[in-house]
LOSESE-245972 format. One record per residue (C-alpha): residue number from 1; x, y, z. Coordinates in nm, 3 decimals, decimal comma. Each point is the difference from the previous one (the first is absolute). Last residue first. Layout:
BEGIN
<atom NUM; <X; Y; Z>>
...
//
This chain:
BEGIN
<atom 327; <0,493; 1,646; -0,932>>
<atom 326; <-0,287; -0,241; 0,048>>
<atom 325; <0,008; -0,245; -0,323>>
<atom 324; <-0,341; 0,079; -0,177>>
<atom 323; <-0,313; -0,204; 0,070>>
<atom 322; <-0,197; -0,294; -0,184>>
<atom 321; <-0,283; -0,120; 0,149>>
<atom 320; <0,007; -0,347; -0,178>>
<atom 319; <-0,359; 0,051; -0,164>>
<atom 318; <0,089; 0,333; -0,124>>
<atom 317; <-0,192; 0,289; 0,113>>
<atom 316; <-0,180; -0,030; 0,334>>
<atom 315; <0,025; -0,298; 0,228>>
<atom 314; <-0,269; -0,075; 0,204>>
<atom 313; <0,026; 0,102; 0,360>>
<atom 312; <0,036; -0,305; 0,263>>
<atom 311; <-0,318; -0,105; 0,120>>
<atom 310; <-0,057; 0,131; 0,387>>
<atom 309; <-0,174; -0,255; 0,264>>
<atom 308; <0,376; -0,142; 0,115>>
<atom 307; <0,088; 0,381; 0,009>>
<atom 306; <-0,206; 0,097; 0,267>>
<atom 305; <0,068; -0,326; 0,231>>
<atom 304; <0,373; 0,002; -0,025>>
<atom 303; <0,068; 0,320; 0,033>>
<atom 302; <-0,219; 0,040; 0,319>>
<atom 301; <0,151; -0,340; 0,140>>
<atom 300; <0,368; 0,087; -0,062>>
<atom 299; <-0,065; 0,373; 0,160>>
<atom 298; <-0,100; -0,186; 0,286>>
<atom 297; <0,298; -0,202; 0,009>>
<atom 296; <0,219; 0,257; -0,069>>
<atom 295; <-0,111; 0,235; 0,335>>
<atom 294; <-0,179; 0,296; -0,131>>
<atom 293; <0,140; 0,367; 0,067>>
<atom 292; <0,338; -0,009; -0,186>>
<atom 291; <-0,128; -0,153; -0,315>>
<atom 290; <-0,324; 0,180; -0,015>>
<atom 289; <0,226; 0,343; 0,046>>
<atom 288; <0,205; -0,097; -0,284>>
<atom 287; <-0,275; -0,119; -0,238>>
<atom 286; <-0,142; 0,329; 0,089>>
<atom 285; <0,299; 0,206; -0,068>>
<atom 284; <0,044; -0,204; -0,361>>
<atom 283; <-0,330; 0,103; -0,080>>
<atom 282; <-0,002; 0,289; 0,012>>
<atom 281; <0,313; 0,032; -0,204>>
<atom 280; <0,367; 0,046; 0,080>>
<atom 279; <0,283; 0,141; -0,209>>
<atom 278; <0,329; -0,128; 0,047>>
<atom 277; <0,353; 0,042; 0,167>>
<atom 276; <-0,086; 0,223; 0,306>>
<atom 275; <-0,402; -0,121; 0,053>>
<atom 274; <0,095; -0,370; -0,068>>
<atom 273; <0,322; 0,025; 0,236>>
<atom 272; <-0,187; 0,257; 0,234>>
<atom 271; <-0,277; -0,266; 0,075>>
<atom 270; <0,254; -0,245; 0,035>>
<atom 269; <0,166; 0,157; 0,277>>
<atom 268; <-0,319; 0,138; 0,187>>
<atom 267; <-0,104; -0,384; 0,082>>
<atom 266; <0,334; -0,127; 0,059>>
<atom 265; <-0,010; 0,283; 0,268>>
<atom 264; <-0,345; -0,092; 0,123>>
<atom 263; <0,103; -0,362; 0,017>>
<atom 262; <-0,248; -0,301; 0,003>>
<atom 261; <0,345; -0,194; -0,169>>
<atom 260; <-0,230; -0,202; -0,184>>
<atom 259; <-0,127; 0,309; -0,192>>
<atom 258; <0,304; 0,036; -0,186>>
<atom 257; <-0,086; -0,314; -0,224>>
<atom 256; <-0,347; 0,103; -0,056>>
<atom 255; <0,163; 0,355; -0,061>>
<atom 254; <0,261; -0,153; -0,253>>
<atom 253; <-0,219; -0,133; -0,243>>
<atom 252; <-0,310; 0,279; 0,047>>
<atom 251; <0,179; 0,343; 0,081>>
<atom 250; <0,304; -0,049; -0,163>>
<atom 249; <-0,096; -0,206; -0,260>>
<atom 248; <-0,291; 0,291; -0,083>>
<atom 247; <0,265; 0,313; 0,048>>
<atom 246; <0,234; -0,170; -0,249>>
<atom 245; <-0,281; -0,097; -0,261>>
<atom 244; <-0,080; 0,377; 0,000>>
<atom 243; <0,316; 0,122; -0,023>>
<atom 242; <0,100; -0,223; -0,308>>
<atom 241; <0,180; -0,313; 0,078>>
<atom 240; <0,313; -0,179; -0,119>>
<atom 239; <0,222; 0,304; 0,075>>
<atom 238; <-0,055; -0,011; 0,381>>
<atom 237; <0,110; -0,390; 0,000>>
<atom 236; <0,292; 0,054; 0,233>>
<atom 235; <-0,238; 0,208; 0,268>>
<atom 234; <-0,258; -0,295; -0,056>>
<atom 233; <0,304; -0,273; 0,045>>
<atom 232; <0,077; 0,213; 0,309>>
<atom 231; <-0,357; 0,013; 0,150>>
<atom 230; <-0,062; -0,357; -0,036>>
<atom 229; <0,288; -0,082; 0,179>>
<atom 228; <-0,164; 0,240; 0,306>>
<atom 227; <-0,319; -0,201; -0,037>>
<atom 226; <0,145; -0,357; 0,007>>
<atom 225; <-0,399; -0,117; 0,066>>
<atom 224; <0,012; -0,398; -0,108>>
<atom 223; <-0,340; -0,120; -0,070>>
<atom 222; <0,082; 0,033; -0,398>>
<atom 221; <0,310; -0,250; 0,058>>
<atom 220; <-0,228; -0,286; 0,122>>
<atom 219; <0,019; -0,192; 0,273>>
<atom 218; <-0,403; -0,188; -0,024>>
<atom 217; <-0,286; 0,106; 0,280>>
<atom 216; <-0,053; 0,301; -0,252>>
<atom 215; <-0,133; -0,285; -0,304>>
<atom 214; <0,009; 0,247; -0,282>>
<atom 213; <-0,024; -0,258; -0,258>>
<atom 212; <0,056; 0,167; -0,355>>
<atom 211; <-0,160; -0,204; -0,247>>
<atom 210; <0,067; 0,141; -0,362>>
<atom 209; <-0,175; 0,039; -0,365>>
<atom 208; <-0,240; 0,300; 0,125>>
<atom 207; <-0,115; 0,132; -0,359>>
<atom 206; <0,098; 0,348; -0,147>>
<atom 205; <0,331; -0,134; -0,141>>
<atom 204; <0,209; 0,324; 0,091>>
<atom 203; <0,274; 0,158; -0,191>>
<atom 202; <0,305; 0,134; 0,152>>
<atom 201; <0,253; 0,163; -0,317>>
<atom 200; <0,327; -0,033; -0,030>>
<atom 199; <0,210; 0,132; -0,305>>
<atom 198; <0,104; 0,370; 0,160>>
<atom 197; <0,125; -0,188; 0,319>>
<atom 196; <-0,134; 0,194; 0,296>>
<atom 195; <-0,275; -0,267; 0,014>>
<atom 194; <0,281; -0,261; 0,156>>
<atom 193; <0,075; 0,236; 0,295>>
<atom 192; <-0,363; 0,028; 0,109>>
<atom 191; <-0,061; -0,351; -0,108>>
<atom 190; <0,293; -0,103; 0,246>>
<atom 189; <-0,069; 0,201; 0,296>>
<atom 188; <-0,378; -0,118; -0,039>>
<atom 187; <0,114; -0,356; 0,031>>
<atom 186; <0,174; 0,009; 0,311>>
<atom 185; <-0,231; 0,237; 0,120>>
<atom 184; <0,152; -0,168; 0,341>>
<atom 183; <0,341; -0,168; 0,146>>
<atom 182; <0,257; 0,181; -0,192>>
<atom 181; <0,287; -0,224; 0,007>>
<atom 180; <0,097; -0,029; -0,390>>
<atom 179; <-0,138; 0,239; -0,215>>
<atom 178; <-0,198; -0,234; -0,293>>
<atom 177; <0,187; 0,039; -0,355>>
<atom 176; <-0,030; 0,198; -0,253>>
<atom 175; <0,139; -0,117; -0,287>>
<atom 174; <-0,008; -0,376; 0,032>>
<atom 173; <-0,395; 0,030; 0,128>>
<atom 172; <-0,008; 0,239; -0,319>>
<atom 171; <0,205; -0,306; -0,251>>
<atom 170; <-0,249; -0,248; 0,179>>
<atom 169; <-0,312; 0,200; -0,156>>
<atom 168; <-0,300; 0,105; 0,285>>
<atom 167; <-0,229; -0,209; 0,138>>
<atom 166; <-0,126; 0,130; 0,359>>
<atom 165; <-0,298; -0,104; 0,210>>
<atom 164; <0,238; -0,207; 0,228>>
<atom 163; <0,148; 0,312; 0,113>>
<atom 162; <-0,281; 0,227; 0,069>>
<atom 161; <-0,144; 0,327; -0,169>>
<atom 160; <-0,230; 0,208; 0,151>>
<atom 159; <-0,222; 0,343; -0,119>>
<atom 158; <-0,324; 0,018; 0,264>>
<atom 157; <0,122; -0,285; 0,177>>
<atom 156; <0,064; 0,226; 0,335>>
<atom 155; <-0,345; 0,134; 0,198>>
<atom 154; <-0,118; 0,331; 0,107>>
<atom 153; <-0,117; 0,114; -0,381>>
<atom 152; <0,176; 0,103; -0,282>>
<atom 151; <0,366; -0,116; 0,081>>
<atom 150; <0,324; 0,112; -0,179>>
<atom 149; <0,264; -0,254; 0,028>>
<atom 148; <0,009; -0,222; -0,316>>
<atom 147; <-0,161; 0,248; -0,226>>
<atom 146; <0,168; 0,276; 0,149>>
<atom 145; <0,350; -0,171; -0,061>>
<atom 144; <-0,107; -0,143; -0,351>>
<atom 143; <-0,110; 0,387; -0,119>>
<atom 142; <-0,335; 0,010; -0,146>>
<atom 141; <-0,004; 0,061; -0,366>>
<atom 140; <-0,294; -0,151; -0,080>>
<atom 139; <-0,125; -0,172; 0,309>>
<atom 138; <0,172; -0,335; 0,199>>
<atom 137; <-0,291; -0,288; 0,071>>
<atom 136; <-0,247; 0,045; 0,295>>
<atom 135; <-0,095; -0,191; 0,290>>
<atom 134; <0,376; -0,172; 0,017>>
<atom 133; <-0,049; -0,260; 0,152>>
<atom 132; <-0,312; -0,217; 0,013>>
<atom 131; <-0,152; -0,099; 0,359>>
<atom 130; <-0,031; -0,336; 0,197>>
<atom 129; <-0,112; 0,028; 0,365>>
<atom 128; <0,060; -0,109; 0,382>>
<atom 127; <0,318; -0,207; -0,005>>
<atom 126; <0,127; 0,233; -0,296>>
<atom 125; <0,036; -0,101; -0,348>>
<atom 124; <0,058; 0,278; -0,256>>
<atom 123; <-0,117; -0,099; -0,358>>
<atom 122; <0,232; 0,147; -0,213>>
<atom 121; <0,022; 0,270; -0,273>>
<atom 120; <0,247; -0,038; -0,292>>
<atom 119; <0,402; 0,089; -0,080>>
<atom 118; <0,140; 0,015; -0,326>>
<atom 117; <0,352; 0,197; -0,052>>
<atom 116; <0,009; 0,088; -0,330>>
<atom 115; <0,345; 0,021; -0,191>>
<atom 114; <0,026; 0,080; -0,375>>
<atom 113; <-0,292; 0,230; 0,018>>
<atom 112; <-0,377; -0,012; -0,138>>
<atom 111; <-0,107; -0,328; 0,188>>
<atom 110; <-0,276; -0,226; -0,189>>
<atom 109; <0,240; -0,277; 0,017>>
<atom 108; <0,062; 0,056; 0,378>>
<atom 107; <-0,370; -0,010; 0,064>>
<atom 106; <-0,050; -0,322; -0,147>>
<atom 105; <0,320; -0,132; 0,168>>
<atom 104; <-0,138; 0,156; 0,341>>
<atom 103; <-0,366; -0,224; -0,084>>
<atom 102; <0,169; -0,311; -0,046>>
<atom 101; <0,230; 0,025; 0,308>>
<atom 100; <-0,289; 0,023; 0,223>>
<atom 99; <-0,248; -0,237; -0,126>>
<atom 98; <0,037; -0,241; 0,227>>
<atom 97; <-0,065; 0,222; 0,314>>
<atom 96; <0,365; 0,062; 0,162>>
<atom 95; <0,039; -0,058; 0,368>>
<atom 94; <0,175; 0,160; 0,272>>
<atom 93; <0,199; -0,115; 0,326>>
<atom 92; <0,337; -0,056; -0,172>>
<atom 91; <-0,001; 0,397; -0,192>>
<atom 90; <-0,008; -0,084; -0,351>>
<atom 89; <0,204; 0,170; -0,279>>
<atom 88; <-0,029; 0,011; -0,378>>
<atom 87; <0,271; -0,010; -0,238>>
<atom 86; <-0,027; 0,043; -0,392>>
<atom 85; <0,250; -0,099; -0,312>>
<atom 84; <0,009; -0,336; 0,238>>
<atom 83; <0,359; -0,141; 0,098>>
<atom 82; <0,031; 0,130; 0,340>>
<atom 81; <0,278; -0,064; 0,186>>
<atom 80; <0,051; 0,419; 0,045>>
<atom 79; <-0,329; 0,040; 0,103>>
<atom 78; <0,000; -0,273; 0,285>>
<atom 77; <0,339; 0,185; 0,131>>
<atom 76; <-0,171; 0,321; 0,030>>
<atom 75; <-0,355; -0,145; 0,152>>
<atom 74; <0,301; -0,183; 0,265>>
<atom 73; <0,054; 0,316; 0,061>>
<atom 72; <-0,286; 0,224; 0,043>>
<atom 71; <-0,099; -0,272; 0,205>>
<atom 70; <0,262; 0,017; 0,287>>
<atom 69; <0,353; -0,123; -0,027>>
<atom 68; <0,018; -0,298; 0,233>>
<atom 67; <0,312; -0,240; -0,082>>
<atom 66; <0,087; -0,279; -0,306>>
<atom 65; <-0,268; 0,046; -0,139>>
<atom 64; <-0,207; -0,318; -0,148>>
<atom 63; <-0,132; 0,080; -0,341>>
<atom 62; <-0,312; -0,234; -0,111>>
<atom 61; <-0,086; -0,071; -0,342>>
<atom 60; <-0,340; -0,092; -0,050>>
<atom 59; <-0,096; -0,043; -0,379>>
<atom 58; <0,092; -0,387; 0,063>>
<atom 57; <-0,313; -0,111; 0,171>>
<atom 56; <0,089; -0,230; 0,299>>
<atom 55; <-0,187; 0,219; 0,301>>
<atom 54; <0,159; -0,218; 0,244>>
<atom 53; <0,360; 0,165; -0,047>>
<atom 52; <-0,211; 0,338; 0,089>>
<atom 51; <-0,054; -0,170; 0,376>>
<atom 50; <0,315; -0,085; 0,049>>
<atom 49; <0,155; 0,281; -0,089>>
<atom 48; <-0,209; 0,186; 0,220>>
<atom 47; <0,069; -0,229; 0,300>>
<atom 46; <0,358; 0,034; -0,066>>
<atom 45; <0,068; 0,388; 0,025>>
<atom 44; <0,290; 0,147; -0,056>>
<atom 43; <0,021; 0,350; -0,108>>
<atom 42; <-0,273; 0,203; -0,186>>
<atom 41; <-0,118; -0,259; -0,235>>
<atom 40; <-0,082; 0,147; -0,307>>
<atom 39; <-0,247; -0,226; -0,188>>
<atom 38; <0,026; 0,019; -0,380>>
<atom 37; <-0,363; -0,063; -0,182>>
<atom 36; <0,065; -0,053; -0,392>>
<atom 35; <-0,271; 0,075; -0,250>>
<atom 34; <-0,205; -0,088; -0,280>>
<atom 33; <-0,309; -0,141; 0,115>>
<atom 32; <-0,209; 0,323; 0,000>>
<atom 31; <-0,307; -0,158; 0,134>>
<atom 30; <0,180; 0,056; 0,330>>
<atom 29; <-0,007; -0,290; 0,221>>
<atom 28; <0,362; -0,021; 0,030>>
<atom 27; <-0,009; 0,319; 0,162>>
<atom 26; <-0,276; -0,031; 0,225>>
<atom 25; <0,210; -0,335; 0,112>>
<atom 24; <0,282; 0,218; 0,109>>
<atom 23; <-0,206; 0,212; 0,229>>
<atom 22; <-0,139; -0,285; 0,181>>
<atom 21; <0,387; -0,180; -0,013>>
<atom 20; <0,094; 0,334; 0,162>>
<atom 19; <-0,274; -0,018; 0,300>>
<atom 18; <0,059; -0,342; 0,130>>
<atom 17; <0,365; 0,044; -0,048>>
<atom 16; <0,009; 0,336; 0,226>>
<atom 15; <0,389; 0,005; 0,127>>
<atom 14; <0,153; 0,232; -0,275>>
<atom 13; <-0,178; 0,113; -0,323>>
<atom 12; <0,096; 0,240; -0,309>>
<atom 11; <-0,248; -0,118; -0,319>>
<atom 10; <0,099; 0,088; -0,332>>
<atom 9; <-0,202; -0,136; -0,326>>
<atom 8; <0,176; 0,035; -0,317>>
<atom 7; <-0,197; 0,072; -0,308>>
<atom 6; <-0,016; -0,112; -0,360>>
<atom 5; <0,229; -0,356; 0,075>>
<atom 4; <0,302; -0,134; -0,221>>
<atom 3; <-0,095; -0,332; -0,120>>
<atom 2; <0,120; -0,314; 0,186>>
<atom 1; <-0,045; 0,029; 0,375>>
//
């Protein structure tokens, strides 16, 4: 590759070549040149190999492993062969804008702590509308969990963060590592446990600089409901939130997965998990009632067509929406 590269580009696939070589050819069109893009490979899979091979531009590196670990994984093994100072991730069915990588340096540099973790908003692709994520930027002082949890109206994406919006310093990906075999809020597990270190900071670039396809005819991990492991890693992660945030995952993140079940007792068992271990709002009871009563694909449609006519909140403050580590 010749000179050592700015930023390392780490992209977990198995089985979707048409939709990884998309996602790796965002990255190589960043206006950033200066970077590697490692492919993780989880386990064999020829037609993907294949399909990168074709490619033929030397900053793609592709990592073959040798059995099926799960994303969270094969993200760990991506960050430690990087060789940039900085690693971002990409999910294999997104896409980066061009500028993407240009902008999180920029807001990196301006960074007032050793270790900022920059994420940005996103343009969320459904099959019926496109809307930007998150609505609003992290307030003064406003603890990451609530931030990231706490919802001001009906719908989620008021505070969000998602994998392949995240650039963060290899040495921190090193550090603190993904949890292995936890199937969702794989990424807000790790920023929660990340911001608990006293020299990271999550800053926002206030611009959407991703593609997220949400195409719910696809398999993907965020479709799957494994309510009950949900629960535990929630019970495990009690220390990562503050009340409130607890009582809003509970009742909004793990009551749309709970809600599957159509169970009364399910129903009444995750209501006194939010209402035992945290402090509920108004709000969070009426998301939890809307998310019990209407079937998800009406609730889907709603969401989708109020927030697709809905501009994202300006940012207030500094220009990257800077916000304390939530401790």
């Amino acid at each position: 590759m010749g000179a050592k590269p700015d930023v390392s580009v780490v992209i977990p696939t198995r089985f979707r070549p048409d939709l990884v070589t998309r996602a790796v050819r965002s990255a190589l069109a960043q206006t950033h040149a200066s970077l590697e893009v490692i492919v993780v490979v989880d386990g064999p899979d020829e037609s993907t190999s294949e399909a990168l091979a074709a490619l033929g531009d030397d900053r793609v590196r592709v990592l073959v492993l040798p059995e099926r670990g799960g994303a969270p994984n094969a993200r760990n093994v991506g960050a430690q062969e990087a060789a940039g100072e900085w690693t971002a991730y990409l999910d294999d069915d997104d896409e980066w804008l061009p500028e993407k990588l240009a902008v999180q340096l920029r807001v990196a540099a301006s960074a007032t702590v050793a270790t900022p973790i920059v994420a940005s908003r996103l343009i969320n692709r459904t099959p019926r509308a496109d809307s930007i994520m998150p609505r609003r930027l992290p307030g003064p002082d406003e603890p990451i969990s609530e931030y990231l949890t706490v919802r001001r109206g009906l719908f989620y994406g008021d505070g969000f963060i998602q994998t392949s919006t995240i650039l963060a310093p290899t040495e921190l990906f090193r550090r603190v590592p993904f949890t292995v075999g936890l199937r969702r809020q794989q990424e807000l597990d790790w920023t929660l446990r990340a911001t608990r270190h006293d020299d990271v900071e999550l800053v926002f670039a206030p611009q959407p600089l991703v593609l997220w396809h949400q195409d719910e005819n696809r398999e993907r991990i965020s479709l799957e409901m494994p309510w009950r492991e949900q629960l535990a890693w929630l019970r495990d992660s009690r220390p990562l939130f503050t009340p409130r945030a607890y009582a809003a995952f509970a009742m909004s993140v793990l009551g749309s997965m709970a809600a599957t079940t159509r169970s009364f007792a399910v129903f009444r068992e995750v209501l006194a998990e939010a209402r035992r271990n945290g402090r509920p709002g108004l709000v969070d009871y009426l998301t939890y009632l809307q998310i019990w009563a209407l079937p998800p694909g009406l609730r889907h449609r709603l969401r989708d067509a109020v927030l697709s006519r809905r501009p994202a909140s300006k940012p207030t403050g500094a220009a990257a929406g800077r916000a304390p580590a939530g401790r």
